[in-house]
C-alpha positions in Angstrom: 48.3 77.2 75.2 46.1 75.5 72.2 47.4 75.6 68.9 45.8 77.8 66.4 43.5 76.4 63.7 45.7 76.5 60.9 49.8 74.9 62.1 52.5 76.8 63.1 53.3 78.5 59.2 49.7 79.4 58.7 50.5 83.3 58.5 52.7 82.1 55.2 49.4 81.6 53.5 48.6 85.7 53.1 50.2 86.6 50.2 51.4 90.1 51.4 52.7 88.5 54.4 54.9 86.1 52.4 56.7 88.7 50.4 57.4 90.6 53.9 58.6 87.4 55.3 60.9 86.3 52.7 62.6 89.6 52.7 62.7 90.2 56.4 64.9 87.0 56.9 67.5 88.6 53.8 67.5 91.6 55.6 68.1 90.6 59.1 71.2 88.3 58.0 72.6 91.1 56.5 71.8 93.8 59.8 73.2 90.7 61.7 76.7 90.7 59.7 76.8 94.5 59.8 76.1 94.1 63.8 78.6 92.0 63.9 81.1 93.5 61.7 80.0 97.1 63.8 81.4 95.4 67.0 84.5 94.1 66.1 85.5 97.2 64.2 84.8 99.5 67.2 87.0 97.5 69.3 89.7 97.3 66.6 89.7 101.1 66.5 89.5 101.3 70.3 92.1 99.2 70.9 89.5 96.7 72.6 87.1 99.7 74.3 84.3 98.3 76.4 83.4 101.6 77.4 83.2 102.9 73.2 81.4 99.4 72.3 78.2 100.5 75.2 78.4 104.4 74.1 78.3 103.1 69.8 75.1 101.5 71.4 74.0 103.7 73.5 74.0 105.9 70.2 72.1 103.6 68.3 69.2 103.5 70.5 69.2 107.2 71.9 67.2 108.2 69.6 64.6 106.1 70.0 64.1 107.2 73.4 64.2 111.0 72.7 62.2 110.4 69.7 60.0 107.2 69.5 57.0 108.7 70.6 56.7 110.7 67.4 57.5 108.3 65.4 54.6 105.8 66.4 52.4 108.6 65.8 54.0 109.1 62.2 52.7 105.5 61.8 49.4 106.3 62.6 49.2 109.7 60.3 50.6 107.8 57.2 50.6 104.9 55.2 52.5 102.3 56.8 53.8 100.9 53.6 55.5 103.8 52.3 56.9 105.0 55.2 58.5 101.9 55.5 60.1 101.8 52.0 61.5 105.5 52.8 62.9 104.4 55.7 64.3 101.5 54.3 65.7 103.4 51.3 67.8 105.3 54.4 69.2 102.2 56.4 70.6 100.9 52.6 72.3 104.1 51.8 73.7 104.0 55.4 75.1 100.9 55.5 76.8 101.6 51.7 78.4 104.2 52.9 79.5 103.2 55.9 80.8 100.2 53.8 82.7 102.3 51.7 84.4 104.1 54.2 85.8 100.6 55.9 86.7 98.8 52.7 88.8 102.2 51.7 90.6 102.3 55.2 89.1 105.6 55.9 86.9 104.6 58.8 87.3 106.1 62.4 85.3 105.4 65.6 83.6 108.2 65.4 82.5 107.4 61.7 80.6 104.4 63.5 79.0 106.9 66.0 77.7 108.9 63.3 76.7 105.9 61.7 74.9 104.3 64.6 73.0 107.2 65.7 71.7 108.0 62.5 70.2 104.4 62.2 68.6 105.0 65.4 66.9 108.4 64.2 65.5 106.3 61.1 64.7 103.4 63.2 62.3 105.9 65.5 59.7 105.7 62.5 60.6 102.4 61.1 60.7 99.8 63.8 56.8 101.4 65.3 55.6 101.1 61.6 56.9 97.8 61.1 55.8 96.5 63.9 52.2 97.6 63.9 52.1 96.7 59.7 51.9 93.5 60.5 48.2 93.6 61.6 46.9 94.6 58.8 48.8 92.7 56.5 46.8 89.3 58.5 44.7 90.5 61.0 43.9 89.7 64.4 43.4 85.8 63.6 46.7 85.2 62.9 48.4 88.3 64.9 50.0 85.9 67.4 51.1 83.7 64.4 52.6 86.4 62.6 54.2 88.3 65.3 56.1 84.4 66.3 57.0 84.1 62.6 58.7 87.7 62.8 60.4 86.3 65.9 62.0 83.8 64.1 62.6 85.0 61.4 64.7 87.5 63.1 66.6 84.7 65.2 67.2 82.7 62.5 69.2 85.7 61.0 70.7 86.2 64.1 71.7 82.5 63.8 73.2 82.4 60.6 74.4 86.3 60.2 77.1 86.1 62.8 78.5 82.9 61.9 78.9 83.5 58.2 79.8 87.2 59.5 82.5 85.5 61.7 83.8 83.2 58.5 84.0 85.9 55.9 85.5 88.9 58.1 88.3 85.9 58.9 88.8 84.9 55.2 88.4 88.5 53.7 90.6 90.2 56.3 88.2 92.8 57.6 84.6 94.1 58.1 83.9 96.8 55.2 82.2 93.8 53.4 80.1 92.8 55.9 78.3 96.4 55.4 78.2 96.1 51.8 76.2 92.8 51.9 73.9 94.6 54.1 73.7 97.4 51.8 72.6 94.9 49.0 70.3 92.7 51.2 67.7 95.7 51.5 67.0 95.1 47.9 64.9 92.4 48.9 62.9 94.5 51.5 62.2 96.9 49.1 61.0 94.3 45.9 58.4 92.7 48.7 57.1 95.8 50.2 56.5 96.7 46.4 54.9 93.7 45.0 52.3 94.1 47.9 48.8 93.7 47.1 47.2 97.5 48.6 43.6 95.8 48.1 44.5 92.7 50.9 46.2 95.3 53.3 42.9 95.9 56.4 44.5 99.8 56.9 42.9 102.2 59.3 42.0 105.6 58.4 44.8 107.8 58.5 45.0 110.1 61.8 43.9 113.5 61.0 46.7 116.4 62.1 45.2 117.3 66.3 46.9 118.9 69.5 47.5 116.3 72.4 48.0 112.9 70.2 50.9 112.0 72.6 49.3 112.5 75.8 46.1 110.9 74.1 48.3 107.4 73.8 50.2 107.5 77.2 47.1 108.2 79.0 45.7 105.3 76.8 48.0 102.8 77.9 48.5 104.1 82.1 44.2 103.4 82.1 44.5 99.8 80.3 46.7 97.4 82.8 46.6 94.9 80.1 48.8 97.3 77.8 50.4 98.6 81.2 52.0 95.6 82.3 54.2 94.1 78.9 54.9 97.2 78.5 56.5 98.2 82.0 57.7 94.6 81.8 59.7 95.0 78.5 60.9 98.5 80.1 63.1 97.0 82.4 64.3 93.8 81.1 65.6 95.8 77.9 67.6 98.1 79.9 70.0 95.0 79.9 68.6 93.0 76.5 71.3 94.8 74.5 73.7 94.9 76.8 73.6 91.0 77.1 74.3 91.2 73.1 77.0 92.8 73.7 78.5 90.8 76.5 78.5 88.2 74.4 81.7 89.6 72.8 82.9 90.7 75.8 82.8 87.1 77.1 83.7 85.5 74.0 87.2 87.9 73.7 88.2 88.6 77.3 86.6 85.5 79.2 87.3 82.6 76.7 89.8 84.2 74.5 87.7 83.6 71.0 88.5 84.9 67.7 85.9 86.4 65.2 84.8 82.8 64.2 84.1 81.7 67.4 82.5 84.7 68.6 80.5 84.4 65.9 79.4 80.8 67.1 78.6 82.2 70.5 75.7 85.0 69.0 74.5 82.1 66.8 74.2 79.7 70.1 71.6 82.3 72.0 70.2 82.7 68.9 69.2 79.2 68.6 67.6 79.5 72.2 66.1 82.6 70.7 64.8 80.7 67.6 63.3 77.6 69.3 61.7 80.2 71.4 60.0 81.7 68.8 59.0 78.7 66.6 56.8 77.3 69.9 55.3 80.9 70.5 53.8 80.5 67.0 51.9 77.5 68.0 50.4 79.8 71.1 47.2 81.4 70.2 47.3 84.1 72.9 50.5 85.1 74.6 49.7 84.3 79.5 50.5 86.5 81.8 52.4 83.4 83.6 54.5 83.5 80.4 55.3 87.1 80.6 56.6 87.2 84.0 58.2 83.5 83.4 60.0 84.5 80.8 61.3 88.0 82.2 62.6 85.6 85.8 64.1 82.9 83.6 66.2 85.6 81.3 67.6 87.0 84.4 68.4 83.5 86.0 70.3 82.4 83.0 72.4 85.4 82.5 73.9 85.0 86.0 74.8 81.2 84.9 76.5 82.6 81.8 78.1 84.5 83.7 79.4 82.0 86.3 80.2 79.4 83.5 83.6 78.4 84.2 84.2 77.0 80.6 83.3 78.3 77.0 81.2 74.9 75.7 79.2 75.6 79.3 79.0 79.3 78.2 77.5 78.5 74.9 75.1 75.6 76.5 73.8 78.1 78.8 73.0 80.7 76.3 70.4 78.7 74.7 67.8 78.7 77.6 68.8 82.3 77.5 67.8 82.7 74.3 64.6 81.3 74.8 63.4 83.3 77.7 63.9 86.3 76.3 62.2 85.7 73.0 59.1 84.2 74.8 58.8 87.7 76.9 59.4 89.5 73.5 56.9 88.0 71.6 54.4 87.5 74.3 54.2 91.4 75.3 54.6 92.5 71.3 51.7 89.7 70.7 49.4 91.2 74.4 50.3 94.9 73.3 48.7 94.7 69.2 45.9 92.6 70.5 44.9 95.1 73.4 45.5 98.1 71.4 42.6 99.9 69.1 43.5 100.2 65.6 43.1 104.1 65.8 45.9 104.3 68.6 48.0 101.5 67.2 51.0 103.2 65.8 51.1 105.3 69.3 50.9 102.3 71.8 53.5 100.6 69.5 55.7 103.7 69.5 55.7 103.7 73.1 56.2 99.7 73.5 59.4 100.2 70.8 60.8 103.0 73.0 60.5 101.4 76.2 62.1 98.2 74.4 64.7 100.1 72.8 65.6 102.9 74.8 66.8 101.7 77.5 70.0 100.6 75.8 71.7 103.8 75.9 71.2 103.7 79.9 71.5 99.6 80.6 74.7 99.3 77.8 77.1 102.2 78.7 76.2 101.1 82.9 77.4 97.0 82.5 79.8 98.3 79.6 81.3 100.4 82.4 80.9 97.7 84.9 82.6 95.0 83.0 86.0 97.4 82.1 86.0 98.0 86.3 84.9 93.8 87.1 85.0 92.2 84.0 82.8 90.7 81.6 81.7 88.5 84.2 80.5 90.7 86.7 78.7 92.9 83.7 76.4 90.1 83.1 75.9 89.1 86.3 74.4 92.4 87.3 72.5 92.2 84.8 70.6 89.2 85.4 70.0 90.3 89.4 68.8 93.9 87.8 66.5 92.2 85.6 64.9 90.0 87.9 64.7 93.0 90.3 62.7 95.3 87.4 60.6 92.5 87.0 59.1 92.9 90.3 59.0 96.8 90.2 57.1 96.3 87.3 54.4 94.2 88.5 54.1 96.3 91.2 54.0 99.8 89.5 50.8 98.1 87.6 48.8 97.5 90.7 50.4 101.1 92.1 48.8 102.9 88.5 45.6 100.4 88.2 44.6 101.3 92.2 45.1 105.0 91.1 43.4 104.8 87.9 40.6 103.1 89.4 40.4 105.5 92.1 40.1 108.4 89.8 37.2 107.1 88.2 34.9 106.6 90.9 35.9 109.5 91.7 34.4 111.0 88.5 31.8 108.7 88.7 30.8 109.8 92.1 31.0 113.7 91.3 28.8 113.1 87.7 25.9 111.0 90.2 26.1 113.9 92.6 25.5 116.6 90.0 
C-alpha cells in the first residue's frame, strides 16, 4: 500500500493525540506488568493450574461478551472523553487494591477472579469508547495512522512490561508490586485525557435516549459486508488470540522449563513481531482485504510451528512472525471497521467489533487451557492454530452466505414497492 502523505508519526502532530499517545504507552507497560504479575500469581496459588489460568481469563473477558453491546452504545450516548476518565478512575482503584492485597499476603485465587471480572465489566464501556475516540481526536485522514500508532504503542508495552515485569517480581520476590506500578501508571492517562483541547476534538452529536439502538447497529453491520467481514474475521481468530497469550506461559514453564525472567523474554519476543507489525501498518494508508485474510492464515500457521518447536531459542524465533500476523489482522479490521462505519453508529459498530474480539476468550481460553492440562502445552497451541485457520474460512463464507441473503431481501423489497 502507498504511504500516507505525512511519514509514519504524522498522527503525533495533533496535539490531543499526543497527550493520548504518551499516556497510552505508561499505561500499557504498567497493564502489561500487572498481566504478567496476574499470571504467575494465579499459578502460584493454584499450585501451577492451567485449568484456573483460562477460567481467571475467561473472567476477564465475560463480560465483554454479555455486555459489550451496551457499552458501545454508552459511547455513542455520551462524551467519549469523560467516560473514559470514569472508567479509567475504576481500573486504577482496581489495580491498588488488588496490589494491596498481594503485597500484605492476603491474596487468594479467588481475589484475582473478582479482580479480573470486574476489569472486564469496566472494560465493556472503556475499550468501545477508546477505540472509537480516536477518530475524532484526527479524523479520517489519519485514522489508519492513528489506529497503527495505537498498535504499537500497545506492543511496545507488551515488549518492555513483561521483561522489566519478569526482572523486578525476581529481585523483589513477588508480584504485589507489579500492581501497584500499574495503579500509579494511570496517572498519566488521566493528566492527558485532561489537558485535551475540547475545541480540536470533531465529536458527533450525542445519541438521543430511543427503543431498538441495538438491533439498529447489528442490522447495520449484517447489510454492510465491508463491516461484516473484519468483523466475523476478528470473531474467530480471537477465540484463540488470548489463549495464545496465555500459552506462552504455559510453554515457557512446562515445555522449556523458564523462570519468571525468561518467561518474561518470551511475551516480549511476540511482542516484537507484534511491534514491527504495527510500525509498517502505519505506513499503509488503507488496510486490503488480501491483508485481512493473510494475516488471519499466517497467525494460525505460525502457532502450530510454536508449537512444534523442539527448542526454546526456536520457540522465541518463531513467535516473532507470530506476532506480526496477528497485529496486521488487528489493525487492518480495527482500521476497515472505523472507516466503513458512520459517525452516528460508531460507538455501536465498535461495541460489537470489541465484543467479537474480546469475547471469545472466555470460550477459546478455558477450551486450549483444558486441552493443554489433558495434551500439554503443545497440543493447546497447536489446536489452536488448525482452529484458527479453520474460522478463517467459515468466516469468509458466512459473508457471501449473509451478503446473498441481504441482497435477496432487498430486491425483494424493491420488487414488492415497483409492484404497488
Amino acid at each position: 500500500m502507498p504511504e500516507a502523505r505525512g511519514g509514519m508519526f504524522r498522527s503525533l502532530r495533533n496535539h490531543n493525540y499526543r497527550l493520548f499517545a504518551i499516556g497510552g504507552v505508561v499505561s500499557n507497560v504498567g497493564g502489561w506488568m500487572q498481566r504478567t504479575a496476574q499470571d504467575l500469581l494465579v499459578l502460584d496459588l493454584t499450585n501451577g493450574s492451567a485449568v484456573a489460568l483460562g477460567v481467571t481469563t475467561a473472567l476477564q473477558f465475560l463480560p465483554l461478551l454479555l455486555f459489550g453491546l451496551w457499552g458501545g452504545m454508552l459511547a455513542d450516548r455520551y462524551p467519549k472523553r469523560r467516560l473514559l476518565m470514569v472508567a479509567q478512575s475504576l481500573m486504577g482503584v482496581l489495580a491498588l487494591t488488588m496490589g494491596l492485597l498481594v503485597v500484605t499476603g492476603n491474596a487468594q485465587f479467588w481475589h484475582v477472579y473478582v479482580m479480573a471480572f470486574v476489569l472486564g465489566l469496566i472494560s465493556c464501556v472503556e475499550v468501545p469508547t477508546r477505540q472509537s475516540f480516536v477518530v475524532e481526536m484526527v479524523g479520517r485522514k489519519d485514522l489508519a495512522n492513528a489506529v497503527a500508532l495505537n498498535a504499537s504503542s500497545f506492543n511496545l508495552a507488551r515488549v518492555v512490561g513483561p521483561a522489566v515485569a519478569g526482572v523486578l517480581i525476581s529481585a523483589l520476590g513477588g508480584t504485589g508490586p507489579m500492581f501497584l506500578v500499574n495503579a500509579l501508571s494511570f496517572v498519566a492517562v488521566l493528566s492527558g485525557l485532561a489537558l485535551m483541547r475540547a475545541s480540536e476534538l470533531t465529536a458527533p452529536d450525542p445519541l438521543p435516549r430511543a427503543k431498538g439502538q441495538l438491533r439498529e447497529g447489528l442490522r447495520y453491520v449484517l447489510d454492510r459486508p465491508d463491516l461484516l467481514l473484519p468483523i466475523l474475521l476478528v470473531a474467530f481468530v480471537s477465540l484463540f488470540t488470548q489463549s495464545f497469550s496465555m500459552s506462552i506461559v504455559l510453554m515457557a514453564r512446562g515445555v522449556f522449563g523458564a523462570g519468571a525472567s525468561s518467561f518474561g523474554v518470551a511475551s516480549s519476543m511476540f511482542a516484537v513481531g507484534a511491534l514491527g507489525g504495527a510500525l509498517m501498518a502505519a505506513r499503509r494508508v488503507r488496510p486490503s482485504r488480501k491483508l485481512l485474510i493473510g494475516g488471519a492464515v499466517s497467525f494460525g500457521l505460525f502457532q502450530i510451528a510454536t508449537g512444534l518447536a523442539p527448542w526454546y531459542p526456536l520457540y522465541l524465533l518463531f513467535l516473532i512472525p507470530a506476532g506480526v500476523a496477528l497485529i496486521s489482522i488487528n489493525t487492518a479490521a480495527n482500521t476497515s471497521v472505523q472507516l466503513a462505519s458512520s459517525p452516528e453508529m460508531r460507538g455501536r459498530v465498535m461495541g460489537i467489533y470489541v465484543l467479537v474480539f474480546t469475547g471469545g476468550a472466555p470460550i477459546g481460553a478455558p477450551l486450549l487451557g483444558w486441552i493443554s492440562e489433558m495434551g500439554g502445552p503443545r497440543m493447546g497451541v497447536m489446536i489452536g492454530g488448525v482452529l484458527t485457520i479453520a474460522g478463517t474460512g467459515a468466516a469468509i463464507m458466512l459473508t457471501r452466505v449473509i451478503g446473498r441473503r441481504s441482497r435477496a431481501a432487498v430486491r425483494g423489497v424493491t420488487a414488492a414497492a415497483a409492484g404497488a
